[in-house]
C-alpha positions as CSV (number, residue, x, y, z in Angstrom):
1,X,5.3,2.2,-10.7
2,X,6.0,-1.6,-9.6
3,X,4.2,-4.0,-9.8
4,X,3.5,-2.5,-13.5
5,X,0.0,-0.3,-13.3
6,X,-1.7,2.8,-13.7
7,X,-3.0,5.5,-11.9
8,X,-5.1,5.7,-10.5
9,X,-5.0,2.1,-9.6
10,X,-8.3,0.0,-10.0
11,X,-9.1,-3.2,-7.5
12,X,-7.6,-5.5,-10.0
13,X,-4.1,-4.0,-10.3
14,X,-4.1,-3.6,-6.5
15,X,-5.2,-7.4,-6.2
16,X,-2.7,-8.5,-9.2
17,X,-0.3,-6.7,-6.7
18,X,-1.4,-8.6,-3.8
19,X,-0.8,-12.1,-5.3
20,X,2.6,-11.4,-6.6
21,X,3.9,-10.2,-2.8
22,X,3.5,-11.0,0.5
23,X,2.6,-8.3,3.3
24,X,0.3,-6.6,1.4
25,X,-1.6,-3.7,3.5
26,X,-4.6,-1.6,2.6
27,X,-5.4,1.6,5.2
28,X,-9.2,2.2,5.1
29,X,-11.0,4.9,5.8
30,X,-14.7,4.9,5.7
31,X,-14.9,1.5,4.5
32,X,-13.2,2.4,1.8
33,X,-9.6,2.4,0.4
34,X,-7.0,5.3,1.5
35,X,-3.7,3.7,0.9
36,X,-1.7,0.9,0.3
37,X,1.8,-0.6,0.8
38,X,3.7,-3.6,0.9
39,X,6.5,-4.3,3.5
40,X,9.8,-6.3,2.6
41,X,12.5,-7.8,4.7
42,X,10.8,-8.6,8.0
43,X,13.7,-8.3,11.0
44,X,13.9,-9.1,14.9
45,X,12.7,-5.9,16.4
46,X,10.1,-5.5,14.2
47,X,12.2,-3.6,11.4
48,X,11.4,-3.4,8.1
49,X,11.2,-1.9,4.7
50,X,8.1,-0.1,2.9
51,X,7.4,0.0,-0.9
52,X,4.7,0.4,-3.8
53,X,3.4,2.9,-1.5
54,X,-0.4,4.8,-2.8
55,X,-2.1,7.0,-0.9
56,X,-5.6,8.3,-2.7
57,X,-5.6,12.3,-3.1
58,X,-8.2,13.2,-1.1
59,X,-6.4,11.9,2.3
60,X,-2.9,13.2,1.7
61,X,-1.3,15.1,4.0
62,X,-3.7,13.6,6.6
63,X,-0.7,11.2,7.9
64,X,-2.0,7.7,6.7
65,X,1.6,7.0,6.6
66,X,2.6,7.8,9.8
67,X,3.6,5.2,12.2
């Protein structure tokens, strides 16, 4: 995994992660964390590119990631 972590990821690693890249977005559900990516490489037309992606077991499959 990059940023270097383990899994399952606690708070810290995901807000070491945070302040080493920009973009940084946390799905919630509940109040509570689901997933979590970063997105690279803004571009006109709203393109861009997804990575470090972590959904948490219990809601995948559910389509957290779905745009």
């Amino acid at each position: 995994m990059f940023p270097k972590a383990t899994f399952p990821l606690t708070p810290g690693q995901l807000a070491a992660a945070i302040a080493s890249r920009s973009d940084s977005t946390v799905a919630e559900l509940d109040g509570k964390a689901a997933a979590f990516a970063n997105f690279y490489r803004w571009e006109t037309g709203g393109n861009c590119a997804i990575g470090n992606v972590a959904v948490a077991p219990e809601v995948r499959g559910r389509g957290v990631g779905l745009f």
